[in-house]
Each structure stands twice: as C-alpha cells, then as structure tokens.
N, C-alpha and C positions, 0 to 999 in steps of 0.2 A: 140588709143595710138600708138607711131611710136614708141617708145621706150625711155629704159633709160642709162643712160652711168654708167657700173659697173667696178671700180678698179682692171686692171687685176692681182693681185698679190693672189689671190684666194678667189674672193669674189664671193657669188651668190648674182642675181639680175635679175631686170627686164627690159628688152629694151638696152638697151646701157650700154653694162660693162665697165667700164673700167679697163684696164687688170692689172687687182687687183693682189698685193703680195701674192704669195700662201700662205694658214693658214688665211688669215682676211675672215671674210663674213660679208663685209661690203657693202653697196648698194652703188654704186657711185651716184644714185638717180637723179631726174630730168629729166621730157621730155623734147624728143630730136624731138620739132616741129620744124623745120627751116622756116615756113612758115609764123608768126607770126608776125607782129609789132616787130622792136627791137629799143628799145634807147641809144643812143647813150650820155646817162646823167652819164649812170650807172657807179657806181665807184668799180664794181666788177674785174678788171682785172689786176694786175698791169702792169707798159709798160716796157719795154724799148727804149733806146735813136734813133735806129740807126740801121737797117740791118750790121751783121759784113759781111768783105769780105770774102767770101769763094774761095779761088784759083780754076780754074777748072782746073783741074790736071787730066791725067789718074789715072786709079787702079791700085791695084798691079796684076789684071786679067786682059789675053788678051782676044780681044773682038772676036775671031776665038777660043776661048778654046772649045775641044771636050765636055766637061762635063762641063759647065758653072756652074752649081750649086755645083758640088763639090769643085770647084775651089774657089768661091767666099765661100764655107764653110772655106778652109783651111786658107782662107788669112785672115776673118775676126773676125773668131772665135778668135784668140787670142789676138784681142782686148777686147771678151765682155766679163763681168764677173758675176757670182752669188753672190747677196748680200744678206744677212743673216741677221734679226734684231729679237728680242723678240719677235714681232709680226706677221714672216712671211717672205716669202723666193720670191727675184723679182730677176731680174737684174739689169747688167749695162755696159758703153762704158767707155772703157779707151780712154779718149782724149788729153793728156800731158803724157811725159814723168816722169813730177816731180810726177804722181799719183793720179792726178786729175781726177776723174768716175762722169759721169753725169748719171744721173739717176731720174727715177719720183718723184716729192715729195710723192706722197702718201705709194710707197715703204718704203720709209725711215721716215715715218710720226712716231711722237712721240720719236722718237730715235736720240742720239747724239754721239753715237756709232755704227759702224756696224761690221759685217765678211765679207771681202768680197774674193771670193774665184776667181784665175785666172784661165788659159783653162786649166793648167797640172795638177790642183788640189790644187797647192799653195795654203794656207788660210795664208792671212794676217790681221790686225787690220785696220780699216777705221773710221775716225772721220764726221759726217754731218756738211761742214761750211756753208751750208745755202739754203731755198728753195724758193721758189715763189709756192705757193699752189696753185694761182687762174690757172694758167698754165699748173703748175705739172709739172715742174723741179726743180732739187736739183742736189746739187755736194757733189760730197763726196773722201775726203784728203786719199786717204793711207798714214799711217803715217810711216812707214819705209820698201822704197821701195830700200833700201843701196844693193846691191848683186843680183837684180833683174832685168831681162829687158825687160820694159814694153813694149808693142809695142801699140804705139797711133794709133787709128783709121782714115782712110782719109775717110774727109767729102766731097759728092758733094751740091752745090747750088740745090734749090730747081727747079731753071734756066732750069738745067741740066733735069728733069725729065718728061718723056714725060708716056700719058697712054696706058695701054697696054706694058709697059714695063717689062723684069723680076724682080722679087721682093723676094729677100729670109731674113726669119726671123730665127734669133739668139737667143736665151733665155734659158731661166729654167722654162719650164712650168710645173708644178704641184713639183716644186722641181729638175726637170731634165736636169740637166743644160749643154749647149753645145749641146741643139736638136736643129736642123734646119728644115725649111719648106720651103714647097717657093709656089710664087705663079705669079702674075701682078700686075703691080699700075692701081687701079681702077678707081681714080681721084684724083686730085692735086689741093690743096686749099680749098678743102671741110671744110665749118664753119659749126661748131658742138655745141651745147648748150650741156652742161656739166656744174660743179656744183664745187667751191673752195673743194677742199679735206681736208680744216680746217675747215671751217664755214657754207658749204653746202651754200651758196650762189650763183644762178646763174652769170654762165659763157661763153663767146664764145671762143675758139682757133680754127685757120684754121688747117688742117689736112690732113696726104696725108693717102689714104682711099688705102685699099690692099686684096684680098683675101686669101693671105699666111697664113694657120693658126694660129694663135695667142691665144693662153689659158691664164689663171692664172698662174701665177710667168715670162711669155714674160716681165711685166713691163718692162722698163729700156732697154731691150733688140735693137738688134742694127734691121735696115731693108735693107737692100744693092741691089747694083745694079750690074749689069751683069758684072760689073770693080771691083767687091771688094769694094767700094763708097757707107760709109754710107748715105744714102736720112733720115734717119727718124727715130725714137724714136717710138716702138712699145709700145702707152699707151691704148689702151681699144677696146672692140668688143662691136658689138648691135646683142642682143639678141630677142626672141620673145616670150618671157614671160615663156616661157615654157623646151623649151631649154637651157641648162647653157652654153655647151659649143658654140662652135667657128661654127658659120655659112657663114663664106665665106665674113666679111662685118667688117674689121678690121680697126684700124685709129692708124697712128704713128705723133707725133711730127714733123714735117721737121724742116732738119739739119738748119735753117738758126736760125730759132726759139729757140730752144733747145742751139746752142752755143752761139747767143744770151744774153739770158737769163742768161745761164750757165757764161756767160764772167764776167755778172754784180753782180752776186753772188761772185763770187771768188773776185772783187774789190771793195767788200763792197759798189756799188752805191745804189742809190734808187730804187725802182721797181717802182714810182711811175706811176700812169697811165694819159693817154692826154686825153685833154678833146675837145671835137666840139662843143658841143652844142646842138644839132640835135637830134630830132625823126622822125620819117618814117616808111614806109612800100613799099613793094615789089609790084611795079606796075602791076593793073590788067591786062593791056593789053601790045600790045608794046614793045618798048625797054626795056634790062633787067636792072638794074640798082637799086638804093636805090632812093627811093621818097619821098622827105623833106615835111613831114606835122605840123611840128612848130621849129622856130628858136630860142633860145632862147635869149632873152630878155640881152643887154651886153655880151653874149659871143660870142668865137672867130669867130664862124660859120657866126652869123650877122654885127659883124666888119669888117669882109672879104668882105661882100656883098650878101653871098646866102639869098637865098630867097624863102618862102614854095610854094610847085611848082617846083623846082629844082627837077630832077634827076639827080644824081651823078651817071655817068658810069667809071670814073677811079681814081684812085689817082697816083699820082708818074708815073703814065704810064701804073700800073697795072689793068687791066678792073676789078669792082664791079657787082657781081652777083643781089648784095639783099641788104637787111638792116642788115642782119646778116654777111654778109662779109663784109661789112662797119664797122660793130662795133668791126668785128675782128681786122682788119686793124691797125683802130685807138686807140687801146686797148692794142698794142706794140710797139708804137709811143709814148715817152717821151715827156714830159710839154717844150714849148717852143720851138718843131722841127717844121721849117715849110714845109708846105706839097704843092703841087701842086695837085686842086681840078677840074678836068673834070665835068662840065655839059650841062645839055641839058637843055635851057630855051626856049619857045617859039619856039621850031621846031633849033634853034641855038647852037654849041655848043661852049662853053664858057670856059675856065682856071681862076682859082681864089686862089690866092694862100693865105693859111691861116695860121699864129701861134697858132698853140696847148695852150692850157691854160691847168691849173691843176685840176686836180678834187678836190671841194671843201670839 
C-alpha cells in the first residue's frame, strides 16, 4: 500500500490525508497507486473550460529579502483566513476584493454557512456559493465586507514554479491559525488518485507536492513563493499508516487549477467533465508517456484518428508522464475544447488534434 489521501482539516487516516478540516476524522480514503492502468472513460471528475490567465507579475517580496520567509509571512498572511463550520476548523485565500475565499470543498462540506475569521482576528459571516468535490474547490461570499479591506492574494502560474524552490504554508492547523512553515516545491504536476469528498468516488487532480509542513485545519490554506505568489492550495498529506501527522510529502492545488475552478463556481458554469475516449497504461519500457490500449468505439479519441498503440507524450505542449496525468489533464478540459494531441506512432511523432465530447 503507498497510501491514502486523508482530508487535512483534522481527519485521521491511512496513506494519503488529505489535509482534512480540524475536528472531522474523516478518511479521505483511496489508494494512492499512481502506477496503475487509468481510464480515461471515467466520469469522476468534473472539467473546466479553459486554463485562466494568470499575469506573471512580481510579489509583493523582494527576491534579495534578508529573511525571505518572514517576509513572504507578512505579505501573505493577510490574505489567508480561518474558516469555521459546524463540522470543523480549515482555511482559506481571499482572492477578490468583493470577498470572494476559495477554499477546499471538503472544508466547507455539508455547510451553507461559515465563520470566517481574517489575519487581525476580524470574524465575519461567510455564505458557501458553491463547490466541485471531485477536485476539492469551493468559494466562499463574505457577506458584508462594507468597512473592511480586504487584501486579495497574487497568484503565480503554475509556469512560474520551478522544484526546489521555497515554499511556505499559511494555515490553521489544529485550529491555529496564522502558523507558517515552510519548506521546497518537491515537484510540480504530480497526479494523485484521491477520492470525490461527496461520493468517495475515485479521482485524479495534478498537484504541486511540497515538504512544508502541512497538518490538519492547513486546508484551504494558501503555499507561496519566495515573491509573496500564491503557487497552490494546501489540500492533503501521505501518511504511513501509522503516523497521523505531516511527513514531509504534502500536495497543494496549483493556483491555475483552483482559480480555475473557483472562476466557474462564482459564474454559475458547468463543471462538467471532457471526454477522450481512451484507456491505457504506463509504458513498460521506453519513452514515458500514456499508452493507448483501446479506443473507444465513436468517440472523439477515434474520430481524431488515434489509434491503440499510440503513445501520447503531450498535450497542448505540456509533456504526459502516464495514464494518470493524461486522465488529469483531460479531466479539467471542458466538452467541446479542442486539444492538440502529441504522439509517437511507429518510431514517429505525430499531432492530432481532437474535440472533447461530454461524458455520458
């Protein structure tokens, strides 16, 4: 067993937490094999339409700051805030001035109400308008932010993030909110099998992987970079069955993802998810890539022209590790975007570009 992903907002579990709302003990449940066959049939994910633009802007931290971590504390901590529900205490990023806090769904799960508290202490009233579980984003309205000023977080592309970089986490672990850690980005785009935090249904999200400690109640919490530059959504740690807390092997949302998401919640769109077509597995040998072992039958994958026997090493541009970063990919890609498909046929490499269908 490699593990399982448990809900860092205070849940115990086994393998993979995800960084469960303090107060739940809830198993975020599901091994987290990455090695596995994945299909790419599955209708566990929902999408989104379209990577948003992320400006690459500096931070509000210069990159010669003596104390780089306390700096990037001061700058970003008042964006991030403690939220509070009936069921448990996580975080969250103020990303609008109008009051708009992104945050995990699993945090905010079950509740249509929250508390959410700013860095001086302020407790305000928070409404949940809405979440994507299979993901694990949700926004959440401060409803009267009249006398207040908030200070929205700057986000960097995921572009921007290189490994081995600094990496500091913002949160409320165990209820403590306004602690910082910090650590390095340990890798960027890690696809991780994790599980709907509605339905317990599996799931893949890419993930930027971190050693910064991360506990129970970080949920929501923000991950910054050495500029003050939100990278990523601190949602879950892998455990080793034995140990509850934080071993050094933590995974946040990237910002691309999360606002994403977060955009199409606030605009009442669909989440719905795209569809390819496609199952596969992770070539034994060889180039690394996703290895097409059945096409399915009228959908887009076989319209396009792929064909089993393809390896797929990119999409859009961006190089394909596996069949599980394939399925990430294509799993926040909205019905009807079309994609530009990298493969290798016959010793050849090929472009093939394809229309998304919907998952039926």
């Amino acid at each position: 067993v490699l593990g399982s992903l448990v809900l860092l907002a205070g849940g115990v579990g086994v393998g993979f937490v995800i960084a469960d709302r303090q107060g739940d003990d809830q198993p975020g449940g599901g091994e987290a094999v990455v090695d596995e066959p994945v299909s790419v049939q599955e209708d566990d994910v929902p999408a989104a339409s379209s990577q948003p633009s992320i400006p690459v802007q500096p931070g509000p931290v210069s990159e010669d700051e003596a104390e780089p971590v306390a700096a990037v504390a001061a700058a970003v901590a008042q964006s991030v805030v403690r939220i509070d529900t009936t069921g448990g205490t996580g975080s969250g990023i103020i990303y609008d001035e109008s009051g708009l806090v992104v945050t995990n769904a699993h945090v905010v799960q079950g509740a249509t109400s929250v508390s959410v508290q700013l860095a001086d202490g302020t407790r305000l009233d928070g409404n949940v308008v809405g979440s994507d579980p299979a993901v694990d984003v949700a926004v959440v309205q401060i409803t009267d932010v009249e006398g207040f000023d908030l200070v929205p977080a700057v986000f960097a592309p995921t572009s921007t993030v290189e490994v081995g970089q600094l990496a500091v986490a913002i949160g409320s672990p165990f209820g403590l909110e306004q602690s910082v850690t910090a650590g390095i980005i340990s890798a960027v785009s890690r696809a991780i099998q994790a599980t709907n935090v509605d339905d317990g249904s599996p799931t893949i999200v890419e993930m930027v992987q971190t050693d910064a400690p991360i506990n129970p109640g970080n949920s929501g919490g923000a991950l910054a970079d050495r500029q003050g530059r939100v990278v990523g959504m601190n949602t879950s740690i892998r455990t080793d069955g034995t140990v509850q807390g934080n071993l050094g092997v933590g995974f946040a949302i990237p910002s691309d993802t999360l606002l994403l998401i977060a955009e199409r919640i606030v605009a009442g769109e669909s989440l719905e998810s795209g569809f390819l077509g496609v199952s596969g597995q992770d070539p034994m040998t060889g180039r690394a890539g996703a290895l097409l072992t059945e096409v399915v039958a009228g959908g887009p994958a076989e319209a396009a022209g792929l064909e089993v026997g393809d390896l797929i090493v990119a999409i859009d541009g961006e190089s394909v590790a596996g069949m599980t970063e394939l399925a990430a990919k294509i799993r926040i890609t909205a019905p009807d975007t079309e994609i530009v498909v990298e493969v290798v046929r016959a010793g050849e490499s090929v472009e093939v570009g394809v229309i998304l269908g919907a998952v039926s």
